[in-house]
Structure formats: C-alpha cells, structure tokens
TIRO-2110 file (N, C-alpha, C; in Angstrom, 1 decimal):
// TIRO-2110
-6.3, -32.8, 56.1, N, 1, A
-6.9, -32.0, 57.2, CA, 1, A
-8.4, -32.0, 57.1, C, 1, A
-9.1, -32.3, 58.4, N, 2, A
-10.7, -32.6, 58.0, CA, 2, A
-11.1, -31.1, 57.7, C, 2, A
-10.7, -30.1, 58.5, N, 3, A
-11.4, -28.7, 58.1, CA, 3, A
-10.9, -28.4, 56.4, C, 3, A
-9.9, -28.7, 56.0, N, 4, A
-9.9, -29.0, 55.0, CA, 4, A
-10.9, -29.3, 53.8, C, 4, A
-11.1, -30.9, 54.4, N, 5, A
-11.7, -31.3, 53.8, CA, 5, A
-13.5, -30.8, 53.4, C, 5, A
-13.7, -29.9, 54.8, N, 6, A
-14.9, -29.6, 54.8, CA, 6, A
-15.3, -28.1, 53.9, C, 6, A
-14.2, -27.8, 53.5, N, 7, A
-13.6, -26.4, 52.8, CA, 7, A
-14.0, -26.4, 51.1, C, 7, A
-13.5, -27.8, 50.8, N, 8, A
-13.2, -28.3, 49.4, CA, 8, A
-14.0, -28.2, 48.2, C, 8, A
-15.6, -28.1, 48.8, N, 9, A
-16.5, -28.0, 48.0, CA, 9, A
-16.5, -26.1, 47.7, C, 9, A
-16.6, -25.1, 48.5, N, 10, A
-15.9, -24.3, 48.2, CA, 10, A
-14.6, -24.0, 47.3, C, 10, A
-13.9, -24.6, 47.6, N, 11, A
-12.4, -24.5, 46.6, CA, 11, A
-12.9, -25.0, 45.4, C, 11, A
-13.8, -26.2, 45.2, N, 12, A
-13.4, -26.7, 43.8, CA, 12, A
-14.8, -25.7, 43.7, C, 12, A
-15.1, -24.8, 43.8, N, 13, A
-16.1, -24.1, 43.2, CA, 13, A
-15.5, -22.8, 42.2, C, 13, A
-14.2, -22.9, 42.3, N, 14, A
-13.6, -22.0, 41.8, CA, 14, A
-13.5, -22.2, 40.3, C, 14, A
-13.9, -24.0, 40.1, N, 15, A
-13.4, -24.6, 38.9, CA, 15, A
-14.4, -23.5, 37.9, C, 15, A
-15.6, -22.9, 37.9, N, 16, A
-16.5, -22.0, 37.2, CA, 16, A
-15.3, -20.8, 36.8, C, 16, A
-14.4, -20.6, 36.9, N, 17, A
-13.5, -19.4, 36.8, CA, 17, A
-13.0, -19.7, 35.5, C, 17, A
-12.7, -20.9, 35.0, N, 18, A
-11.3, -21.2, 33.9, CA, 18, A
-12.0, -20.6, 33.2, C, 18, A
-11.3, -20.4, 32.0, N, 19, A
-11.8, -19.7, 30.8, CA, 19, A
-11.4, -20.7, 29.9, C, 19, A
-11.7, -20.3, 28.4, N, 20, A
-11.3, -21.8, 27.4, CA, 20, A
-10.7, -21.3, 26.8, C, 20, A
-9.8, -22.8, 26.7, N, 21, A
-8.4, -22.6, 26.1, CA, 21, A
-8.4, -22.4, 24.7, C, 21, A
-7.3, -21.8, 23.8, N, 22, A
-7.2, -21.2, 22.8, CA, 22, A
-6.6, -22.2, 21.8, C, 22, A
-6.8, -22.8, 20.9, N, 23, A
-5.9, -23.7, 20.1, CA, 23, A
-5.6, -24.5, 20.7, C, 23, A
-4.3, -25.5, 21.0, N, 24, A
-3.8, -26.3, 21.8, CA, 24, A
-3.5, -26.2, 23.1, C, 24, A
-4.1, -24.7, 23.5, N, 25, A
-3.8, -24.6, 25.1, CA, 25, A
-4.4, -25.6, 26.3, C, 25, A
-3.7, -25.8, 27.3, N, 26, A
-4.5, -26.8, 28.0, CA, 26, A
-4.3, -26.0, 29.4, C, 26, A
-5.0, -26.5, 30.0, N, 27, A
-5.1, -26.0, 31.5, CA, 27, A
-5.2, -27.3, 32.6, C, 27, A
-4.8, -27.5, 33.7, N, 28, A
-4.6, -28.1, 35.0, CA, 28, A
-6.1, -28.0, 34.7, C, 28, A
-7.0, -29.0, 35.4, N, 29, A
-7.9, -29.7, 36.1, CA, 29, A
-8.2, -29.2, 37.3, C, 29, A
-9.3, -28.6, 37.5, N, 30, A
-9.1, -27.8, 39.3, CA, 30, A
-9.0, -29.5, 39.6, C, 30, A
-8.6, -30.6, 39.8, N, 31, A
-8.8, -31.7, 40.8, CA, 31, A
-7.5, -32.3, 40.6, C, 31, A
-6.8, -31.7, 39.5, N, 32, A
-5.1, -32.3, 39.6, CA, 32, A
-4.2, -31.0, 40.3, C, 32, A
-4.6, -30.0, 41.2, N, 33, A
-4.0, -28.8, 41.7, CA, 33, A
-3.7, -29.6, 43.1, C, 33, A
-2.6, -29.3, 43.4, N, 34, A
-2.2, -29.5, 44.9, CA, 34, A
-2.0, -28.1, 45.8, C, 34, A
-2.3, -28.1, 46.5, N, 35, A
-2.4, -26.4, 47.4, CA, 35, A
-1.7, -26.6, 48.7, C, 35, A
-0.7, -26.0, 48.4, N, 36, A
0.9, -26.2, 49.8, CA, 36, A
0.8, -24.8, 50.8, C, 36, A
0.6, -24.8, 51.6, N, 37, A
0.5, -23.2, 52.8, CA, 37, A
1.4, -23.2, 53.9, C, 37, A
0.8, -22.1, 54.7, N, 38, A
1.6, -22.5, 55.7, CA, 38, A
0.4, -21.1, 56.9, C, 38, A
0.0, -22.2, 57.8, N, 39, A
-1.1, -21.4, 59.1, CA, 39, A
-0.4, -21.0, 59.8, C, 39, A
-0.7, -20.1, 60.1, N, 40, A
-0.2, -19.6, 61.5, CA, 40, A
-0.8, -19.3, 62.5, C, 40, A
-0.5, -18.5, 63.7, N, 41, A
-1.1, -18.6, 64.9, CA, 41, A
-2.3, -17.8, 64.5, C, 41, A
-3.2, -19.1, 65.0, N, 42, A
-4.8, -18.3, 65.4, CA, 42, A
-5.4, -18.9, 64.4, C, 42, A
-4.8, -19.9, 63.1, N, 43, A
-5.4, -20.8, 62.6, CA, 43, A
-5.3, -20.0, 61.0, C, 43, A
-5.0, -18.6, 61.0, N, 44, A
-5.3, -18.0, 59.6, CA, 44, A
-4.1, -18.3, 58.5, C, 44, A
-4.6, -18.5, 57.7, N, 45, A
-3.3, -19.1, 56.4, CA, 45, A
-2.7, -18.0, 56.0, C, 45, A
-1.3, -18.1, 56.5, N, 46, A
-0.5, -17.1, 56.1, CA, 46, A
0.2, -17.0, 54.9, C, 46, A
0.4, -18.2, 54.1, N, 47, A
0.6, -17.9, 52.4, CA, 47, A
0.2, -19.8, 52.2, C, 47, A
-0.1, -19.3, 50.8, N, 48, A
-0.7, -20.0, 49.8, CA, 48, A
0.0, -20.3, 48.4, C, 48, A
0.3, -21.5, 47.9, N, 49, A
0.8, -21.6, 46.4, CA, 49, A
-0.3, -23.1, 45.8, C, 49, A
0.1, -23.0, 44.2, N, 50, A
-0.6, -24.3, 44.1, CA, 50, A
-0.1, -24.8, 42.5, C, 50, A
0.2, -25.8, 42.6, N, 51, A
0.9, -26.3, 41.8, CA, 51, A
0.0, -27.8, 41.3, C, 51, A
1.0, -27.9, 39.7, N, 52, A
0.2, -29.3, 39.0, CA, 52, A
1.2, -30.0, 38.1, C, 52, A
1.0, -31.6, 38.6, N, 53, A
2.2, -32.1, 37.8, CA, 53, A
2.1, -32.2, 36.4, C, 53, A
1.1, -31.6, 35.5, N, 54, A
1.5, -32.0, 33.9, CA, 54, A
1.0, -30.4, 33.1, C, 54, A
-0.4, -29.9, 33.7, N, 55, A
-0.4, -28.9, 32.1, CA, 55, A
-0.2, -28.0, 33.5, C, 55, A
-0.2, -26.7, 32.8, N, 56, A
0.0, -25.0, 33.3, CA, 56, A
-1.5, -24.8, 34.3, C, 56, A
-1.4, -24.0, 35.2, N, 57, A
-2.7, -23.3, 36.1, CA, 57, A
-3.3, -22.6, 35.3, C, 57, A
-4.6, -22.7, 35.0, N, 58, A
-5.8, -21.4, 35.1, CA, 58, A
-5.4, -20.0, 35.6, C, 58, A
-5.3, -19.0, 35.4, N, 59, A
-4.7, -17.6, 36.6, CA, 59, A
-5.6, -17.9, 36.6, C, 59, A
-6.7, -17.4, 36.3, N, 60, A
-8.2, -17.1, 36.8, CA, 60, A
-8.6, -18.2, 38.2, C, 60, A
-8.8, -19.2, 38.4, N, 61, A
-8.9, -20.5, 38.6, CA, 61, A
-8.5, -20.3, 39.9, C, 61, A
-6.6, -20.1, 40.0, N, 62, A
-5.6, -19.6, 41.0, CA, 62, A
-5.6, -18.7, 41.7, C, 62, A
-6.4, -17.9, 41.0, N, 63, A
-6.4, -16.0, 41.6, CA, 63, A
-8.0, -16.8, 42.9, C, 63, A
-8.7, -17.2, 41.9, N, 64, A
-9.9, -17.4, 42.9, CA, 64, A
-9.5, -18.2, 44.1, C, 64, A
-8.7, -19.7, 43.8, N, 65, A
-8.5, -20.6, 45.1, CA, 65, A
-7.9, -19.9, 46.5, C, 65, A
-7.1, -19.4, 45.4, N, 66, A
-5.6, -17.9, 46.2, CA, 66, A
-6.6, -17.0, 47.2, C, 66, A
-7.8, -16.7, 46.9, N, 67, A
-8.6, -15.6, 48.0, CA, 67, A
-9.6, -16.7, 48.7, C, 67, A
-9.7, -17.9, 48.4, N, 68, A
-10.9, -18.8, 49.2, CA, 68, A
-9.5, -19.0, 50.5, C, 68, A
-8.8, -19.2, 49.7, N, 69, A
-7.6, -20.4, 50.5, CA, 69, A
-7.4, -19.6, 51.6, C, 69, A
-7.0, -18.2, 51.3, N, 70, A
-6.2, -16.9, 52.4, CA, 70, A
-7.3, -16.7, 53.7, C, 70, A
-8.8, -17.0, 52.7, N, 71, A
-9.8, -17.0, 54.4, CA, 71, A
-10.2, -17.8, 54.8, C, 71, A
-9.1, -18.9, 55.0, N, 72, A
-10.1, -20.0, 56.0, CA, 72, A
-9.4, -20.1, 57.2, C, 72, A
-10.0, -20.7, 58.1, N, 73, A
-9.8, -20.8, 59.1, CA, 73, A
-9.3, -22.0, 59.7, C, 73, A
-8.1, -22.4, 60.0, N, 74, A
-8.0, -24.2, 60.2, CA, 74, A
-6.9, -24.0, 61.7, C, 74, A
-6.9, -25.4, 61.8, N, 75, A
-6.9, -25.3, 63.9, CA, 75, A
-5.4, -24.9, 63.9, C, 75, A
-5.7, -23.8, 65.1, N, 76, A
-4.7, -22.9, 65.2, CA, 76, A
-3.1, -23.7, 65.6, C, 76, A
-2.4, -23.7, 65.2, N, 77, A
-1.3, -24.7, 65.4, CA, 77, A
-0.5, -24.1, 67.1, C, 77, A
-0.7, -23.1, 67.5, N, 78, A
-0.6, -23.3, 68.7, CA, 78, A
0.7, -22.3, 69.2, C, 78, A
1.1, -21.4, 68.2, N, 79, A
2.3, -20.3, 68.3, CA, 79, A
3.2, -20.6, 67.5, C, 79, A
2.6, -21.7, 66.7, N, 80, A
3.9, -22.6, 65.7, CA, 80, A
3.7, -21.7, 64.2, C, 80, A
4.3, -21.6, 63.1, N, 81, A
3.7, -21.6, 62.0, CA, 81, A
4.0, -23.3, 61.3, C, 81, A
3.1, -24.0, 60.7, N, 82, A
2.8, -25.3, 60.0, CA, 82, A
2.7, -25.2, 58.5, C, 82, A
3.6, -26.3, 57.9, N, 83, A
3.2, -26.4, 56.8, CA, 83, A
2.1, -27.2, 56.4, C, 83, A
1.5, -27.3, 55.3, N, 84, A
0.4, -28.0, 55.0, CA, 84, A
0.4, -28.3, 53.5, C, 84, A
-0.1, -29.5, 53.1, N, 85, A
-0.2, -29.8, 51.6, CA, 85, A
-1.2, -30.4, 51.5, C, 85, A
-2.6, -30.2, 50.1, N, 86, A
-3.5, -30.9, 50.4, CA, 86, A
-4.1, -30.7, 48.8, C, 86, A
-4.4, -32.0, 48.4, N, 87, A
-4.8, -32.4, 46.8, CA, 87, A
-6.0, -31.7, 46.3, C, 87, A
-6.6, -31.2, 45.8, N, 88, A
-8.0, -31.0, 45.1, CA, 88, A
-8.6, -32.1, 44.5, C, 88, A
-7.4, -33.0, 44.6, N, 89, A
-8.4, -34.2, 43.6, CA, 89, A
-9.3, -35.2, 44.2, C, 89, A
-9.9, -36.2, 43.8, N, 90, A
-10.5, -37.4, 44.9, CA, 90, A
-9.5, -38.0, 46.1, C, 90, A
-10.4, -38.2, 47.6, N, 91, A
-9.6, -38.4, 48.6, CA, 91, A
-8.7, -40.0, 48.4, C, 91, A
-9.3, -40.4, 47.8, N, 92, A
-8.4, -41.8, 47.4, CA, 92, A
-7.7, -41.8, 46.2, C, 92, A
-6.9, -41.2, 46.4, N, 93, A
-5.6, -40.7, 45.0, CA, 93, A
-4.3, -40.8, 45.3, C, 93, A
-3.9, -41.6, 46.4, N, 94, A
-3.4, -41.9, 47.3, CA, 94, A
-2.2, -40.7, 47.8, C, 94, A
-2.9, -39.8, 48.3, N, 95, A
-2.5, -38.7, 49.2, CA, 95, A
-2.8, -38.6, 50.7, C, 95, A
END
C-alpha cells in the first residue's frame, strides 16, 4: 500500500523502543515484523497484529507499532472492512 509505504519511516521508528536482550534472549528485527489489519470505513484501522517468522516480538517495540499503526489513515475502502498485510522489511524481499 503506497500510504503505507509513506507511513514506514514512522513505524520503523519504533525500532528505538527494544530493550536488550538478557543472556541468549533474541528479539524479531523491527524489519523481519509483518503487520496484518483490517481498515475500515473512513480509512481508520480497525485492528492490528504483527507477527515474525523466527525469534519472539519486542512488547515494547509492538506496544509502540500497535499505537502508530491504530492512527493512520489509509484510503477508505468504501463501506467494506479490508484486510491488509504489509512487511517492515526492504521493499524488495519479495512481498
């Protein structure tokens, strides 16, 4: 999604939140996070999750994407509710 995309540098600004891991703990990469929603009318995101295929989420990290993500604004789907999926990572990561 290009409003999305225009969003992004916001979202990965969240990456300042992780905290450091303790012994062998590891944490998701804010750029390996995938962020799945769903807009509804009028364009406002009506829920938000976000998931990663190998280590565990940041909360911290989550909690922050989780309140950028809830206020954006993206084109209003038209009385529909839409789902959406959209990578954190580089646009050519073949998503």
């Amino acid at each position: 999604s290009e409003q999305l995309d225009k969003e992004k540098k916001k979202l990965l600004g969240c990456a300042s939140k992780a905290k450091k891991p303790k012994g062998n703990e590891k944490f998701a990469a804010i750029d390996a996070v995938k962020m799945t929603g769903y807009v509804a009318p009028g364009g406002q995101v009506a829920s938000v999750g976000f998931s990663s295929p190998k280590e565990p989420l940041d909360e911290a990290v989550i909690a922050c994407l989780d309140g950028k993500a809830r206020g954006l604004r993206l084109p209003d789907p038209l009385g529909k509710i839409v789902k959406f999926e959209y990578s954190l990572g580089s646009a050519d990561d073949g998503e």
